[in-house]
Structures are given as structure tokens and as C-alpha cells.
Backbone as CSV, one residue per row, in Angstrom:
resi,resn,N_x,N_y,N_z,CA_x,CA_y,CA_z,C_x,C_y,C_z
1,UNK,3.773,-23.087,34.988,2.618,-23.888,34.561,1.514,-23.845,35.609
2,UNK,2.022,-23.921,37.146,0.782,-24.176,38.079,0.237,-22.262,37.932
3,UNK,0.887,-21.370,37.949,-0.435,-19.909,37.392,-0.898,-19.950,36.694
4,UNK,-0.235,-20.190,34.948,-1.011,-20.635,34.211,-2.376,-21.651,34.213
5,UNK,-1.993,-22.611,34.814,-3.079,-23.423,35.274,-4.475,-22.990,35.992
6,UNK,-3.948,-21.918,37.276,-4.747,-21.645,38.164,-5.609,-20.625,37.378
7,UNK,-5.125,-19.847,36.218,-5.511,-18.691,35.646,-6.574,-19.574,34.797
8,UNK,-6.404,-20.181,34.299,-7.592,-21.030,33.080,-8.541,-21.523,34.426
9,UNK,-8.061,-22.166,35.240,-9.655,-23.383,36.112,-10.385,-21.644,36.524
10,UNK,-9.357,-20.839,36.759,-10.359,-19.387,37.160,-11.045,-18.789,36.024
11,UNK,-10.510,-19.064,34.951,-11.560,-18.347,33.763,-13.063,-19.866,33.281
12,UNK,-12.521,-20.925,33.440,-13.554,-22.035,33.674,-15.070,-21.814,34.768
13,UNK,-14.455,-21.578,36.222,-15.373,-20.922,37.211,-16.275,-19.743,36.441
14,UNK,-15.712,-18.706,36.284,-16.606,-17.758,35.870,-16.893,-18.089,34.806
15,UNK,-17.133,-18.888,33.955,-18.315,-18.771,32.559,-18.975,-19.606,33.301
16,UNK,-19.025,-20.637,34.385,-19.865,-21.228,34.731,-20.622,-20.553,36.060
17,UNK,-19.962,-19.768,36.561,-20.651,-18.937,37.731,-21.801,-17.675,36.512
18,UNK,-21.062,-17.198,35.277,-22.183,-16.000,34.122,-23.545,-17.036,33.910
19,UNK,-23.565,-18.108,33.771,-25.024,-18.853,33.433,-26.190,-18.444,34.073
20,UNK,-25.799,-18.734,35.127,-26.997,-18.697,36.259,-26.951,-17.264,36.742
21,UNK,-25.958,-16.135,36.522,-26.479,-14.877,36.838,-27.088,-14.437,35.707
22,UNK,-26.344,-14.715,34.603,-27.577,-14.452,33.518,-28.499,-14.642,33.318
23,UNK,-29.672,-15.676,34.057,-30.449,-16.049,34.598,-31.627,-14.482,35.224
24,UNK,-30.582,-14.194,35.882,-31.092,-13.106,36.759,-31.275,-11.602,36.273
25,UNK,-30.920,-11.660,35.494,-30.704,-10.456,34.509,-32.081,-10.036,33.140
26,UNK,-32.664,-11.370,33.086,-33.526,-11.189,31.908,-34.950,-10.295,32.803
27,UNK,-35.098,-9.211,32.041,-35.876,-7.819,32.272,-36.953,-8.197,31.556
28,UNK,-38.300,-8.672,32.654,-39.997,-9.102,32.285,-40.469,-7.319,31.920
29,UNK,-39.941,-6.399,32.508,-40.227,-5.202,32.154,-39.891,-5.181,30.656
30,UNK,-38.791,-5.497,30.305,-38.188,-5.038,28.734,-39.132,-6.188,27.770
31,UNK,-39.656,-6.834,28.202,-40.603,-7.985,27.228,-41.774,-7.171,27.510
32,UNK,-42.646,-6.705,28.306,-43.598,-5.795,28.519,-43.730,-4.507,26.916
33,UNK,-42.195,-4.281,27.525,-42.227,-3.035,26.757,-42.509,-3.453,25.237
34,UNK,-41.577,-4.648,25.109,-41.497,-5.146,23.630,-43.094,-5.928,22.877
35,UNK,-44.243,-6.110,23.782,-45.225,-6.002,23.533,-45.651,-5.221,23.403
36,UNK,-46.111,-4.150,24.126,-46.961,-2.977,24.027,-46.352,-2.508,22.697
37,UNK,-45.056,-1.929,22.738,-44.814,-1.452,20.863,-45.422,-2.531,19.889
38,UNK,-45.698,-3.900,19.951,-45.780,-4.409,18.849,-47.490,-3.915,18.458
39,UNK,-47.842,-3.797,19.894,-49.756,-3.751,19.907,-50.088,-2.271,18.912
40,UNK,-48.656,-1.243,19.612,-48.958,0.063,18.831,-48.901,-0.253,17.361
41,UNK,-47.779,-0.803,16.775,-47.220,-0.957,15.765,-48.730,-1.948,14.824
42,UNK,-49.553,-2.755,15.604,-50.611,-2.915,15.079,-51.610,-2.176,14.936
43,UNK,-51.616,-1.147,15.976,-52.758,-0.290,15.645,-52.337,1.185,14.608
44,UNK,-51.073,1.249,14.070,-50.753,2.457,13.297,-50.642,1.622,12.015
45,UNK,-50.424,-0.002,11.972,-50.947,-0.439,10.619,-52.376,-0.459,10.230
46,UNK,-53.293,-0.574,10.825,-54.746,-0.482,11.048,-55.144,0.834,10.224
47,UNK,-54.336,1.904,11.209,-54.841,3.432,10.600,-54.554,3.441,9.491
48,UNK,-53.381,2.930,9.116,-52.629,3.534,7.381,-53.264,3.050,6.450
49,UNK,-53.455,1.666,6.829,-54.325,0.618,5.765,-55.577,0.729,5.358
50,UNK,-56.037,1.874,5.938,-57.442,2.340,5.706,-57.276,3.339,5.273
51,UNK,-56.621,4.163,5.252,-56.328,5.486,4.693,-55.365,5.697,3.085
52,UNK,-54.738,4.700,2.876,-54.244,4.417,2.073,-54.025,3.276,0.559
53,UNK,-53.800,3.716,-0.332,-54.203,2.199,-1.302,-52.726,1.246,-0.809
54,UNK,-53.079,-0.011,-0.939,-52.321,-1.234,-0.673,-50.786,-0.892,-0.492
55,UNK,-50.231,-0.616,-1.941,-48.982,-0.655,-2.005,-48.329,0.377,-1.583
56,UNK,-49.120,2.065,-1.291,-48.027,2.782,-0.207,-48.287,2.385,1.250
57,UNK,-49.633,2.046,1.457,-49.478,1.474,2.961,-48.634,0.163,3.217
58,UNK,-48.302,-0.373,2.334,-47.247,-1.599,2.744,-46.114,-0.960,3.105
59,UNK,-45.563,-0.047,2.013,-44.365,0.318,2.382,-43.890,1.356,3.814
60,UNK,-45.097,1.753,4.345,-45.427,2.386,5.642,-45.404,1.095,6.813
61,UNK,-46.185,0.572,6.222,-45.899,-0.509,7.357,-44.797,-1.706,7.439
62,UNK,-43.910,-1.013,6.580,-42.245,-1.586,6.945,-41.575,-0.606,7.506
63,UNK,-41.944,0.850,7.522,-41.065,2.115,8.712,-42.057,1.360,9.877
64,UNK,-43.297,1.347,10.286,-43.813,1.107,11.039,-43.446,-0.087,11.953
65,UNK,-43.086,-1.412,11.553,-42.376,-2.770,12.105,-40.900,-2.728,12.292
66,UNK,-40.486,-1.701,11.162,-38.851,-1.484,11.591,-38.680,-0.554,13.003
67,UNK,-39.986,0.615,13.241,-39.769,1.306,14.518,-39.666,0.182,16.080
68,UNK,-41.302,-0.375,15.348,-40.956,-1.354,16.438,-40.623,-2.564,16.932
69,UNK,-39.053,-2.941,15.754,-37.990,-3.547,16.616,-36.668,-2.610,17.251
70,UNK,-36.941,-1.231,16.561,-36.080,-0.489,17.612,-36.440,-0.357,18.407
71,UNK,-37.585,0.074,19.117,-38.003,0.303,20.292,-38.168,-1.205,20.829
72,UNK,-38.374,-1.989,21.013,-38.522,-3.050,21.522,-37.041,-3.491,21.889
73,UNK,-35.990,-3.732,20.926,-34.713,-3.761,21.450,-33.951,-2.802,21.532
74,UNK,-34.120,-1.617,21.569,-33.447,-0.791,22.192,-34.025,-0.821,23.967
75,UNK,-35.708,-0.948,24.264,-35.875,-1.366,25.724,-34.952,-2.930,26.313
76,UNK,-35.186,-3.919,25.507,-34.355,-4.864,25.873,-33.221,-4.352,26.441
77,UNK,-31.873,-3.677,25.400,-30.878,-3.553,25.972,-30.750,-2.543,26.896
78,UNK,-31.269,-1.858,27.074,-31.114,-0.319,27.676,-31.642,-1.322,29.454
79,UNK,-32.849,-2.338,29.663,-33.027,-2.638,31.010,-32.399,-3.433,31.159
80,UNK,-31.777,-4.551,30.256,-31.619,-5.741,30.903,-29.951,-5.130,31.325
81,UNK,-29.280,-3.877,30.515,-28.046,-3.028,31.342,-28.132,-3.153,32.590
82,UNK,-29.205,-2.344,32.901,-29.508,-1.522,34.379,-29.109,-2.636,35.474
83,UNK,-29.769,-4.145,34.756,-29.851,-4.830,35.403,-28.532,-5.556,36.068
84,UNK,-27.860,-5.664,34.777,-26.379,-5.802,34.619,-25.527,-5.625,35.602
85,UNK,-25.805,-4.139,35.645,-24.801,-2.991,36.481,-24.807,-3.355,37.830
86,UNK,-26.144,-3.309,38.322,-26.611,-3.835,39.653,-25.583,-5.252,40.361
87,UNK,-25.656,-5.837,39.238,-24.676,-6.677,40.182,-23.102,-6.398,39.460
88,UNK,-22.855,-5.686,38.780,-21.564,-5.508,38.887,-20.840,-6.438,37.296
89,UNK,-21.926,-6.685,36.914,-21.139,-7.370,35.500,-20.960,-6.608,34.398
90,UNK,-19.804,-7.065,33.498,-19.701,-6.393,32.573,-20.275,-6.393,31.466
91,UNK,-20.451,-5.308,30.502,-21.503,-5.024,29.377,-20.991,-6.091,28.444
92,UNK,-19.709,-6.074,27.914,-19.639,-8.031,27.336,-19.090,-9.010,27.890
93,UNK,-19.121,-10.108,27.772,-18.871,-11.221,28.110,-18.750,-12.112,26.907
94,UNK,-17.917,-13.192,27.487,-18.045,-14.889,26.608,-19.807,-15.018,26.466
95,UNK,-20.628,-15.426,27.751,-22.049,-15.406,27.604,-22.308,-14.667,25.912
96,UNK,-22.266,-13.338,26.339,-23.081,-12.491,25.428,-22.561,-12.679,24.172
97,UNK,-21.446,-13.052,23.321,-20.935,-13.705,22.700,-21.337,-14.824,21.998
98,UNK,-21.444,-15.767,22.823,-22.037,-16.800,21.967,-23.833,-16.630,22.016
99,UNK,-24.527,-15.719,22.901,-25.797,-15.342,23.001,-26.061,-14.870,21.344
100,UNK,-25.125,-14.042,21.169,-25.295,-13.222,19.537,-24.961,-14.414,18.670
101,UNK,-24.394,-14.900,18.642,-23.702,-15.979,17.194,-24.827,-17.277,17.096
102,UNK,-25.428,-17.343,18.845,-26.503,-17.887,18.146,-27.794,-18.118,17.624
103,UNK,-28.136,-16.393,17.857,-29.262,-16.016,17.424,-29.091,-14.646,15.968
104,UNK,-28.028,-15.040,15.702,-27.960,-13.905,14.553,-28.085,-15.299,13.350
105,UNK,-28.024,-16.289,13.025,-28.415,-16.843,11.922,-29.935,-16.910,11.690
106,UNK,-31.115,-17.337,12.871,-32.236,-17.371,12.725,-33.072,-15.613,12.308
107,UNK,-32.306,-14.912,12.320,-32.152,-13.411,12.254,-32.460,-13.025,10.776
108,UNK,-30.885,-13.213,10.766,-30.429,-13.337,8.792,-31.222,-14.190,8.088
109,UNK,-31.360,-15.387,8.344,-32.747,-15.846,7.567,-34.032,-15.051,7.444
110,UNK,-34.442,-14.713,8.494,-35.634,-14.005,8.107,-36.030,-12.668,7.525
111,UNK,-34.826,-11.679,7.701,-34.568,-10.674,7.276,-34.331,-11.148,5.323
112,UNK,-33.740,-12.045,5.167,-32.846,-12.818,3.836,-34.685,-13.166,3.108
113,UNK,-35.430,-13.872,3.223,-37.102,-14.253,3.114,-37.583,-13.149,3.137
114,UNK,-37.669,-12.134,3.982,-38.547,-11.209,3.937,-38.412,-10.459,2.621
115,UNK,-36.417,-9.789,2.398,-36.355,-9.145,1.195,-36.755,-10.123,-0.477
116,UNK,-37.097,-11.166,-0.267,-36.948,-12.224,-1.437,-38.523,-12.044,-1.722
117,UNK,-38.757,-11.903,-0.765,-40.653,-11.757,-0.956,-40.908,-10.277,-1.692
118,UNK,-39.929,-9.096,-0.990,-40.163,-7.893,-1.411,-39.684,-7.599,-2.916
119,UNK,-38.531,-8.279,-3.117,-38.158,-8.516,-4.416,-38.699,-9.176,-5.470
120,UNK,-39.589,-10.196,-5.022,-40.041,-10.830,-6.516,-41.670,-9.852,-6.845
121,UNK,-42.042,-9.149,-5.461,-43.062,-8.760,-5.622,-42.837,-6.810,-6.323
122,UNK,-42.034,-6.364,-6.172,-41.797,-5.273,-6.534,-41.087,-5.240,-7.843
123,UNK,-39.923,-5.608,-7.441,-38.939,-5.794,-8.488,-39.398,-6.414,-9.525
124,UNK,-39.923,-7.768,-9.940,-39.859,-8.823,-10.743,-41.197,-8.563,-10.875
125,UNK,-42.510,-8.171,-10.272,-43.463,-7.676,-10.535,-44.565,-9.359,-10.702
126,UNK,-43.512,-10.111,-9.418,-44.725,-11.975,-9.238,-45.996,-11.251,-8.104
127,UNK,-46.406,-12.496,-7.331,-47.261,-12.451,-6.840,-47.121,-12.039,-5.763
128,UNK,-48.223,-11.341,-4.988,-47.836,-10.447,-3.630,-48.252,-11.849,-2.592
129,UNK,-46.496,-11.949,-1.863,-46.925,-12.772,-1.045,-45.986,-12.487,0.428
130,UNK,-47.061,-11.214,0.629,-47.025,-10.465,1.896,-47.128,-11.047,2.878
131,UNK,-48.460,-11.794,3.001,-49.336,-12.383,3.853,-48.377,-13.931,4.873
132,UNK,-47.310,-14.460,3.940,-46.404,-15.382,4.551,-45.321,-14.910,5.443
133,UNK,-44.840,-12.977,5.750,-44.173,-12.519,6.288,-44.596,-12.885,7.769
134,UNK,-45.290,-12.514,8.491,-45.629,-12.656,9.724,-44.978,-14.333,9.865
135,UNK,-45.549,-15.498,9.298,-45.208,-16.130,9.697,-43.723,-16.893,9.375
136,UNK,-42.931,-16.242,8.753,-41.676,-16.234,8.597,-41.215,-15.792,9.817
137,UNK,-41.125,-14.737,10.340,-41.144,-14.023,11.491,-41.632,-14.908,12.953
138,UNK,-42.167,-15.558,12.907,-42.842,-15.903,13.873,-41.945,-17.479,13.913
139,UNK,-41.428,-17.914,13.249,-41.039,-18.870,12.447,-39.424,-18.982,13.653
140,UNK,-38.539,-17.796,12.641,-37.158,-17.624,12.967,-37.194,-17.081,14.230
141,UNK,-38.070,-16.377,14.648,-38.051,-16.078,15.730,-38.197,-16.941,16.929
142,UNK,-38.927,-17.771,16.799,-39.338,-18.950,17.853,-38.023,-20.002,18.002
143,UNK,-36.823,-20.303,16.950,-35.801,-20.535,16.787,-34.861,-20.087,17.256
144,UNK,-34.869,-18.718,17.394,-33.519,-18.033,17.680,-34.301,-18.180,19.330
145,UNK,-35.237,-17.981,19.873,-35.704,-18.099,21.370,-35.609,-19.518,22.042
146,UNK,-35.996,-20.209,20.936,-35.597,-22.045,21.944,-33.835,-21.902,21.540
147,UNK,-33.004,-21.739,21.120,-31.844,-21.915,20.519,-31.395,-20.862,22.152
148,UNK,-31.697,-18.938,22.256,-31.609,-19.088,23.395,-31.406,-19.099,24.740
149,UNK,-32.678,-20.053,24.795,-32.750,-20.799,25.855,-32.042,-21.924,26.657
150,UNK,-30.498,-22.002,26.103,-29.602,-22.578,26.690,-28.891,-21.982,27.247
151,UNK,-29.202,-19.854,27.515,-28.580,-19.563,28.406,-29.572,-18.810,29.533
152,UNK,-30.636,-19.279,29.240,-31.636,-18.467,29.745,-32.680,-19.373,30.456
153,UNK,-33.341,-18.518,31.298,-34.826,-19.364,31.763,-35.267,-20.226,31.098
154,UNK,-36.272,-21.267,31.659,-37.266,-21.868,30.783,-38.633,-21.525,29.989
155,UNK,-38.760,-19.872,30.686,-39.717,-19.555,30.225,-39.570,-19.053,28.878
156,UNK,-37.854,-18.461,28.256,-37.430,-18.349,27.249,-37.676,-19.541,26.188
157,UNK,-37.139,-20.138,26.550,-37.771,-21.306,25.689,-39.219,-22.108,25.058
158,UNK,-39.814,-21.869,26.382,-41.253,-22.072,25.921,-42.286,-21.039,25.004
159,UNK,-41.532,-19.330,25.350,-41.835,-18.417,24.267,-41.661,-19.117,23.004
160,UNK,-40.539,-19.731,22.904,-39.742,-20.077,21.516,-40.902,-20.669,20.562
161,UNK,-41.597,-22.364,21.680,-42.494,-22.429,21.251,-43.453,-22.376,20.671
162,UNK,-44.291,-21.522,21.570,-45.532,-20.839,21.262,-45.041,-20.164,19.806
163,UNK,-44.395,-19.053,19.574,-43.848,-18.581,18.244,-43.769,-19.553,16.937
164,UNK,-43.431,-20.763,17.875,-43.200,-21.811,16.079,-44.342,-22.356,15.805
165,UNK,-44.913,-22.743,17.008,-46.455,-22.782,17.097,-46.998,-22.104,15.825
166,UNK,-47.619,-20.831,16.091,-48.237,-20.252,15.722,-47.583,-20.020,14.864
167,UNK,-46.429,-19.392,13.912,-46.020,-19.666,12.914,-46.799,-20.303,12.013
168,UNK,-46.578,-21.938,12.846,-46.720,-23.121,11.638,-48.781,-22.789,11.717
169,UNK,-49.164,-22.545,12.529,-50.284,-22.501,12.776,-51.299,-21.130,11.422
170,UNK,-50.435,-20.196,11.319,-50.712,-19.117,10.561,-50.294,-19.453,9.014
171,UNK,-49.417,-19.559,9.290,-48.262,-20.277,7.515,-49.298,-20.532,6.339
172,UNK,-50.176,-21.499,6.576,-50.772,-22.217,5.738,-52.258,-21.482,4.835
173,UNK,-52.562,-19.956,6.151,-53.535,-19.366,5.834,-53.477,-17.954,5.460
174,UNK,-53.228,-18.014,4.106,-53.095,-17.093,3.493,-54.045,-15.356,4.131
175,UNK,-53.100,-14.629,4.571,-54.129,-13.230,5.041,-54.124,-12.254,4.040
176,UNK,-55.639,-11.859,3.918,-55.482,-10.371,3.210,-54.991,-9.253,3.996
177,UNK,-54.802,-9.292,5.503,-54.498,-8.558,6.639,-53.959,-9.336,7.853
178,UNK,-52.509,-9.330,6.844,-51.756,-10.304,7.832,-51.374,-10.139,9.041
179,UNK,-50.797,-8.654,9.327,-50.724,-7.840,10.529,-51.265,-7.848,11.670
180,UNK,-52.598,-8.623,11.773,-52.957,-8.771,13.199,-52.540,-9.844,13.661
181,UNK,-52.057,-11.011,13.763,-51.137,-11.853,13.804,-49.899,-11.747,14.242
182,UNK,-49.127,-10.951,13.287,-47.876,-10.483,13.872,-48.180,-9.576,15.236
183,UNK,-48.843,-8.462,15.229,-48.988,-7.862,16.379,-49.473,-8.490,17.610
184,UNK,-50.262,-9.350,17.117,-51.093,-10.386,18.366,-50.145,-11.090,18.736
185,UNK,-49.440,-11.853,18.350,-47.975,-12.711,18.654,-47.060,-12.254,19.947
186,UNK,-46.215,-10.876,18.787,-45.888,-10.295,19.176,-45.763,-9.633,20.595
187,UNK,-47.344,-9.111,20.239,-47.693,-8.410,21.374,-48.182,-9.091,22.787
188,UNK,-49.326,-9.661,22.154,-49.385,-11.127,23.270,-48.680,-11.763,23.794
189,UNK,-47.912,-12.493,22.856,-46.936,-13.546,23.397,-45.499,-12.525,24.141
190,UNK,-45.641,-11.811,23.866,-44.103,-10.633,25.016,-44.871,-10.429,26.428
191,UNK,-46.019,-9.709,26.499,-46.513,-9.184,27.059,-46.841,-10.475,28.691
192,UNK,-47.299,-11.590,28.093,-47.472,-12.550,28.772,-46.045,-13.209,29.617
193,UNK,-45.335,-13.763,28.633,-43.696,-14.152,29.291,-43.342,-12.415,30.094
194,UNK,-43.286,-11.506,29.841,-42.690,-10.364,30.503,-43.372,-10.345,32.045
195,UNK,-44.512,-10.540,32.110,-45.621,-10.752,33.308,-45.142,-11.333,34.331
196,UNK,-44.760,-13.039,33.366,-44.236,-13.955,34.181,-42.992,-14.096,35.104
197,UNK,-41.907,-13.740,33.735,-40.642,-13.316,33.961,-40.673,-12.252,35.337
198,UNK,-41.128,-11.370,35.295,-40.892,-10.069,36.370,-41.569,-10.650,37.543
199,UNK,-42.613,-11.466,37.153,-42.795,-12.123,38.913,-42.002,-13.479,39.230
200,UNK,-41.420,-14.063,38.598,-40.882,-15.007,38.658,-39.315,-14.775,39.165
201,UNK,-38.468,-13.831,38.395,-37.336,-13.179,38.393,-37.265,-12.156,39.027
202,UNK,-38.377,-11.310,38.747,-38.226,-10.093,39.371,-37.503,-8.722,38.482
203,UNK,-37.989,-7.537,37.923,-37.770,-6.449,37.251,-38.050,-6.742,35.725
């Protein structure tokens, strides 16, 4: 019983020693990065939308927003690794664990809204109500970032904010060109916390 014992207060220590290195790990570079794609990702909706009638440039500018959340989290994971490694932790953890479980519902909601919008508007042939995506997005997203922010900085959290912010701030005003919004958000609001983060944290 007393190894047994000693073996649990030692697995207790380390989830409470992963908090605060996880702390140290969040990459202001990989929020950088995850702005600048969103800014591109606004300016290749810009081009299409002018070049194109409505409904194939919409569907362009869903390859276009789907590129850049790969690139945006594929930089996430690929630095905040590097960062990882450096001190010697491993690629999963308990942390990272409950990090995912509790930001994959605010996720699935919005992904779940987005197709319901695409469906009544394609499929069912209702009203195009494109223009509420961004702030759906801006919405779940600001949720899954204060949510979190119980393993992370404070500056994580106050992103969260600003996102629901503006969300609720956009929501109400219907866009014929909703896209600069999302990219401005996006792009802005990463670009700024990444700034901070890397001088604050450091990388």
C-alpha cells in the first residue's frame, strides 16, 4: 500500500507541476502565424468575390477558410512541439487531454451551425444566411478560448473575450461581405495576443 501510495501522490505532483509548464509552452510565434493566414485568407476572398458570381465564390471561400485553419493549426502544433521538446515533455499528457475534451464541444457546435446554414441554403433552397457565419465563429471560438484558459495564460482568456465580444458585436448586423470581419478578428485579434504572448513568454 505505502508504493502504491507513493506512486499516486507522484502522479498528483506532476499534473500539478504540467500547469504551469504549460504555461511556458504557448508559441506567440504560432498565433502570429495563425493571423497572418487569416489576413491572406481575407485577401484571396476579396480576389474571388470579384471575379466570380456569388454562389461559386462562396463555395471557394470555404476551400479558402478550410486552408486557413490548416495552416494556422498545423503552425500551432508543429511550434508549440518544438517548444515541448525543449524542455523534455511529452507529446501527450493528462493536460492535453482534458485541453481537447474541452474545447472540442465549442468546435462541434460551430462546425454543426455552419453546415445547418449551408443546408437550408443550398439544399432546401431558404434564405442565404451566410453573413451570421463569421459570427458563429467568433462566437464558439471565444468559448472554447475562455474555457481554455484554465490551463493557460491570462492572455488566453482575454482573447476569448474580445472574440465573444465581437461576435455579439457583429451578430446583429447583417453583411453583404461578411469576410472582412472574420479575417479582421481573426487576423487582428491572433496577431496582437501572439505579439504579446512572445514578449511576455517568450517564442
Amino acid at each position: 500500500m505505502d508504493t502504491e501510495k507513493a506512486a499516486e501522490e507522484l502522479k498528483v505532483i506532476r499534473r500539478l507541476m504540467e500547469r504551469p509548464i504549460r504555461y511556458s509552452t504557448q508559441s506567440g510565434l504560432a498565433a502570429v502565424v495563425a493571423g497572418a493566414a487569416a489576413l491572406a485568407g481575407l485577401g484571396a476572398d476579396w480576389y474571388f468575390w470579384r471575379r466570380y458570381d456569388p454562389q461559386t465564390s462562396m463555395w471557394i471561400n470555404i476551400g479558402v477558410w478550410a486552408g486557413v485553419f490548416i495552416v494556422a493549426l498545423t503552425g500551432v502544433l508543429i511550434l508549440t512541439r518544438l517548444r515541448e521538446r525543449k524542455r523534455g515533455m511529452p507529446f501527450w499528457s493528462d493536460v492535453k487531454r482534458r485541453i481537447a475534451l474541452t474545447i472540442l464541444p465549442p468546435f462541434i457546435a460551430g462546425v454543426g451551425l455552419t453546415l445547418a446554414i449551408m443546408y437550408r441554403w443550398w439544399i432546401k433552397e431558404g434564405p442565404n444566411q451566410w453573413g451570421l457565419i463569421p459570427a458563429i465563429w467568433m462566437l464558439f471560438y471565444g468559448v472554447a478560448l475562455w474555457q481554455l484558459g484554465e490551463f493557460s495564460p491570462r492572455e488566453v482568456r482575454l482573447l476569448g473575450v474580445a472574440f465573444i465580444i465581437a461576435g455579439l458585436v457583429v451578430g446583429p448586423f447583417y453583411q453583404w461581405y461578411p469576410y472582412w470581419s472574420l479575417g479582421l478578428t481573426f487576423g487582428g485579434f491572433h496577431i496582437a495576443y501572439g505579439a504579446v504572448v512572445w514578449v511576455r513568454h517568450g517564442g
